[in-house]
N, C-alpha and C positions, 0 to 999 in steps of 0.2 A: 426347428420342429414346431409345426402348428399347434396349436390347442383342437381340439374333438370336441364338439357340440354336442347335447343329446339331453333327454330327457326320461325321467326314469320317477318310479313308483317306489320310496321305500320301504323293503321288504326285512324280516330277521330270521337269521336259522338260529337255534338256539337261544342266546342272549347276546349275540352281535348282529346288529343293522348294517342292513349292505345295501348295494345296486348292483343288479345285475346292466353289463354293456349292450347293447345294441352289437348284433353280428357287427355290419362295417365298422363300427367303430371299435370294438374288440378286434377284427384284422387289419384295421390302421393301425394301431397299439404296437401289436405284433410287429406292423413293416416297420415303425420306429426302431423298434427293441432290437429288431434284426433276430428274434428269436419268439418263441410260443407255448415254451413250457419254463419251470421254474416260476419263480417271483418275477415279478416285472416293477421296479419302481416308478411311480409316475409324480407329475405333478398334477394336479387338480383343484377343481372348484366345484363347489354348491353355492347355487345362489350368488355368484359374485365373488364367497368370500376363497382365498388361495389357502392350498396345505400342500404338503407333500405326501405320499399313501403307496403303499406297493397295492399291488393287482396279485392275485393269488388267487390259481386252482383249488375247490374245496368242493368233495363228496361232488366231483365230475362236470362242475360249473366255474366259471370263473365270477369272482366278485369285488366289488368294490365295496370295503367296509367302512362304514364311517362312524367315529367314533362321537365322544362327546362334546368334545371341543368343535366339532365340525358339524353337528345337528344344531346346538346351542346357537352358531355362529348364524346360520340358515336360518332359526329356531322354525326347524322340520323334524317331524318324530318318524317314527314310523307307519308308516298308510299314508303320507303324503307324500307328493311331488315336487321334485327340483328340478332349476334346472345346471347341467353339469358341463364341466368342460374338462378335456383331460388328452397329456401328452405323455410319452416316454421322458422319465428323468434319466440322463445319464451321469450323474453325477454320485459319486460315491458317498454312501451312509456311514460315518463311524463317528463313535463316541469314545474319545480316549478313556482310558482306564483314571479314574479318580487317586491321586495321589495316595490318601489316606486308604483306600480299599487297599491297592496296592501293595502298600508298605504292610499292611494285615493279613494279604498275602503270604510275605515272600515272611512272616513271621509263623505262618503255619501253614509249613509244607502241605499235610494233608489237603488243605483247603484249596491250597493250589493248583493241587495236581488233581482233584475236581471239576475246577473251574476250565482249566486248561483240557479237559475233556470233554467239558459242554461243546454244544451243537453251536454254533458262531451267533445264531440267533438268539440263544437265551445269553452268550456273553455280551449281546450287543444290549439287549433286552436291561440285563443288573448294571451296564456302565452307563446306559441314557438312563437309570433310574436313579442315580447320583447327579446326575446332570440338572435333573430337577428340583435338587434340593435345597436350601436357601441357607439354613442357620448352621453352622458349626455341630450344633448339640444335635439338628436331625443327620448329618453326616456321619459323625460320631456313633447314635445308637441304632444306626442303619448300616454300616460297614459291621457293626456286631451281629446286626441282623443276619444279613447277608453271610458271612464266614458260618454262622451257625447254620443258614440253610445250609450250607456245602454241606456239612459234616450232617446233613439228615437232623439235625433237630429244629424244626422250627418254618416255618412259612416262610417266603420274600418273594415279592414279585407276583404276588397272587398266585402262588406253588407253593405244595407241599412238600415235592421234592426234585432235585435236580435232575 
C-alpha cells in the first residue's frame, strides 16, 4: 500500500491539532481500509518524520490529529503547514496488560470487573500508559493510580472517571 501525498494547514478543535484529508485522499484511505466509517489506523508522516495515528470521524469530519510528539518532530504548531504522507495500517494495535496492573487486578475484584467493562479504547488507552513508564517506583504508584481510578476515586489517564 502506497503512501498518500498531501498538504494541509494545521487547524485545532478544542485543544487537539488535526489535519483535515484532502477528499481523494481521504477515498484512497478508504479503498485501503476497504471500509469508511469507524477508526481507520494509518501510518503517516509530517514533514518526513513517520508515526502511526488512527483517522477518526469527529462532529461530521474526518481528522487527522497530531499530537506532540509529532508537531515537535515537524516543529509545526498550529497555522502552519506540512507536508503529509499517509496509508491504511493494517496491522493490529495492542498493548498487553502490564504484569503488575494485572496482578492488582485479579487482587480487587471490583477493579476488575470495571476495567473489563471499559470501552476496548480506554483499556487500550491504561495498558499503553504502563507501557510508557520507565522506573519501577512510577509503575508501582501508577498501577495504584490506576485501580483507584476504577473504583471512581481519583484521576488516571487524564479522566476523572471510567
Amino acid at each position: 500500500m502506497g503512501m498518500i501525498k498531501f498538504r494541509a494547514k494545521i487547524e485545532i478543535i478544542g485543544v487537539n491539532p488535526f489535519v483535515f484529508l484532502p477528499e481523494n485522499v481521504l477515498n484512497e484511505v478508504f479503498k485501503q481500509a476497504s471500509k469508511n466509517k469507524g477508526k481507520i489506523p494509518v501510518k503517516m508522516k509530517i514533514d518526513g518524520h513517520e508515526f502511526v495515528q488512527t483517522l477518526v470521524k469527529w462532529k461530521g469530519a474526518w481528522r487527522l490529529y497530531l499530537n506532540m510528539p509529532m508537531r515537535k518532530a515537524a516543529q509545526k504548531d498550529v497555522g502552519n503547514w506540512a507536508d503529509f504522507e499517509i496509508a491504511y495500517d493494517p496491522i493490529i494495535r495492542a498493548f498487553p496488560i502490564h504484569p503488575k496492573f494485572e496482578k492488582a487486578l485479579k487482587e480487587n475484584k471490583q477493579a476488575k470487573e470495571i476495567f473489563d467493562s471499559l470501552r476496548p479504547s480506554l483499556q487500550l488507552e491504561i495498558n499503553r500508559y504502563f507501557g510508557f513508564l520507565k522506573t519501577e517506583e512510577s509503575i508501582d504508584r501508577n498501577v495504584n493510580k490506576a485501580i483507584q481510578f476504577l473504583l471512581g476515586k481519583g484521576r488516571f489517564v487524564g479522566r476523572d472517571k471510567p
